[in-house]
C-alpha positions as CSV (number, residue, x, y, z in Angstrom):
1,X,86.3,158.9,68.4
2,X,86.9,159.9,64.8
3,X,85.4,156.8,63.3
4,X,82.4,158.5,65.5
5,X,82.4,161.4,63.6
6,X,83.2,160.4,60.5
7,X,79.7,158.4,61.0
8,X,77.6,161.2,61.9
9,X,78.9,163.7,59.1
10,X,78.3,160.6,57.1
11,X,75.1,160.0,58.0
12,X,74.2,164.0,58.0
13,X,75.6,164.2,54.2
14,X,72.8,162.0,53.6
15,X,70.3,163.2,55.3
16,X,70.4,166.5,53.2
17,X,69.5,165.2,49.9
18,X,66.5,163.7,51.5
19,X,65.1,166.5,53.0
20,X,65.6,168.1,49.7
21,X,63.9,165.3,48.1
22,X,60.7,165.5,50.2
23,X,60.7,169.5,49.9
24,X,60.7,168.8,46.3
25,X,58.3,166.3,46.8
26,X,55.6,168.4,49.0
27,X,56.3,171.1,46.2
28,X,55.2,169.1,43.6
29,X,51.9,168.5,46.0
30,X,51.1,172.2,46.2
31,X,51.5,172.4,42.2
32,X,49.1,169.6,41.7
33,X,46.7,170.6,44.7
34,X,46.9,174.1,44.1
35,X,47.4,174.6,40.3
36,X,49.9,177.4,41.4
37,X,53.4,177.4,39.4
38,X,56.7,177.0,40.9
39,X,58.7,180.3,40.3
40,X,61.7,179.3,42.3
41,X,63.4,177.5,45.3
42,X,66.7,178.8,47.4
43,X,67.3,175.8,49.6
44,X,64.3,174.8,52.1
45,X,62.5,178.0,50.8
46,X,59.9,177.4,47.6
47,X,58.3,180.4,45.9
48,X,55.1,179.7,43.8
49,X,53.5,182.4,41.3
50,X,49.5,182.0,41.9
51,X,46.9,184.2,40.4
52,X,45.3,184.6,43.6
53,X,48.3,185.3,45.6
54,X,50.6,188.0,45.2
55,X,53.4,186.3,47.8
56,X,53.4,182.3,47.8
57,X,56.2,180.9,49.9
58,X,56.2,177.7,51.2
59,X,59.2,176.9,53.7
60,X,59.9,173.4,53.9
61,X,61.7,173.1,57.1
62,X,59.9,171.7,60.2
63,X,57.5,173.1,61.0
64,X,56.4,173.1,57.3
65,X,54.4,176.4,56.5
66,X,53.2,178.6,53.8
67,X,52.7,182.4,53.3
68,X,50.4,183.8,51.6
69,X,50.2,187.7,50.8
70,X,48.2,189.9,49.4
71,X,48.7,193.5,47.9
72,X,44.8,193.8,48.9
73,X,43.2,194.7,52.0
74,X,40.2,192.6,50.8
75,X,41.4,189.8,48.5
76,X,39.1,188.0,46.5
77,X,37.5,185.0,47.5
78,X,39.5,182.4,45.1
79,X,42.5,183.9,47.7
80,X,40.5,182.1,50.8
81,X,39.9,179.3,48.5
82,X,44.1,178.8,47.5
83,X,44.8,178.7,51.1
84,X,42.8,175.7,52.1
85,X,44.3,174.4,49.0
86,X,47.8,174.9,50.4
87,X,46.5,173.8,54.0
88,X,45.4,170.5,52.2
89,X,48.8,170.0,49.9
90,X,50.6,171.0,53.4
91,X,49.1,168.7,56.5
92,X,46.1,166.9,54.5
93,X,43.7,169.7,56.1
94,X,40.3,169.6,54.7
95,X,40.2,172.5,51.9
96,X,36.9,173.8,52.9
97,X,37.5,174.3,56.5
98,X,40.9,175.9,56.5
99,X,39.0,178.0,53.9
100,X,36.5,178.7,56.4
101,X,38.6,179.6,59.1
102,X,41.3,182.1,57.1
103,X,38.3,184.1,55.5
104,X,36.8,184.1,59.4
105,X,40.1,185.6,60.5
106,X,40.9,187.7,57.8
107,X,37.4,189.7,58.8
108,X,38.4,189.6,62.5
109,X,41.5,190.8,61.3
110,X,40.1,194.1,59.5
111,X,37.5,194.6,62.1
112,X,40.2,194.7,64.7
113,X,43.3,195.8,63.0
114,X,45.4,193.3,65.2
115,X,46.1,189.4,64.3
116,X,43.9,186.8,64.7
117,X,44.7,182.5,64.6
118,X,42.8,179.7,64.5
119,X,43.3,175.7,64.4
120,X,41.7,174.0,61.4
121,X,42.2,169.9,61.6
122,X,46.1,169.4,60.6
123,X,47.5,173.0,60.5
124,X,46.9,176.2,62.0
125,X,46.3,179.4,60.4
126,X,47.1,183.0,61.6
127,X,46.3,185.9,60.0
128,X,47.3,189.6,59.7
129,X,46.6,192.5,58.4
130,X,49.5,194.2,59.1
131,X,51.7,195.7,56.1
132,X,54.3,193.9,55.1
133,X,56.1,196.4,52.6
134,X,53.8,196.4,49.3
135,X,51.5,193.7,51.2
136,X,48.1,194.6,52.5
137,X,47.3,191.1,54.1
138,X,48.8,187.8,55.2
139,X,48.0,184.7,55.9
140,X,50.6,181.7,57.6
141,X,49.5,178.2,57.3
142,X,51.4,176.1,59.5
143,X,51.3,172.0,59.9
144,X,51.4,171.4,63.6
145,X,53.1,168.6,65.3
146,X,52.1,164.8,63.7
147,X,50.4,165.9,60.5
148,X,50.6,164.4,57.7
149,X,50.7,165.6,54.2
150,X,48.5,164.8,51.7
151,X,46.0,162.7,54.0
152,X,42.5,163.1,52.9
């Protein structure tokens, strides 16, 4: 019995530095996809600093997501197009349709004041326009079940 579970916490030990190496591997992805910068990282949690985002977090953990804030109630357009960027270094998602679909629900959100989500290939993306302390607007990318990142 203690061989047994020796084993596992053996085989657990390991595990961890390969989750760490594929979060530091999907970061890198979101650098080169995105052009954003890596500001930080506190275990599965990455921040990025992007000129289009005021909050860039991805959380490596399954499922894998992103968040994206803004201090804006309107961001700028190059904010739709960095989240099909991150859709695409997250799940593979086509850039231009996750870019699509987040500026669609961002002006759902602000006609209706509520939340609105959407599926876009690989991940789906749920916005809000609720404030979040100093943040105006949010958007959560999320890689459902089976994606695979960086698929074209």
């Amino acid at each position: 019995m203690l061989r047994i579970g020796l084993v596992a916490l053996a085989g657990l030990a390991a595990a961890a530095p390969a989750r760490a190496d594929a979060c530091a591997a999907l970061a890198g992805r979101f650098v080169t996809t995105t052009g954003a910068a890596l500001a930080g990282r506190s275990g599965s949690t990455v921040a990025f600093g992007a000129a289009d985002a005021d909050l860039m977090l991805l959380d490596c953990r399954i499922p894998r997501q992103v968040i994206l804030r803004s201090r804006f109630a309107e961001p700028n357009r190059s904010t739709f197009v960095l989240i099909g960027l991150a859709a695409k270094a997250l799940a593979g998602a086509r850039a231009e349709e996750a870019e699509t679909l987040a500026l669609a629900l961002h002006r759902s959100v602000r006609l209706s004041g509520g939340g609105a989500s959407g599926r876009a290939g690989p991940v789906e993306i749920a916005c809000s326009a609720a404030p979040a302390g100093e943040f105006r607007t949010s958007c959560l990318v999320r890689a459902l079940r089976g994606s695979r990142a960086g698929r074209s």
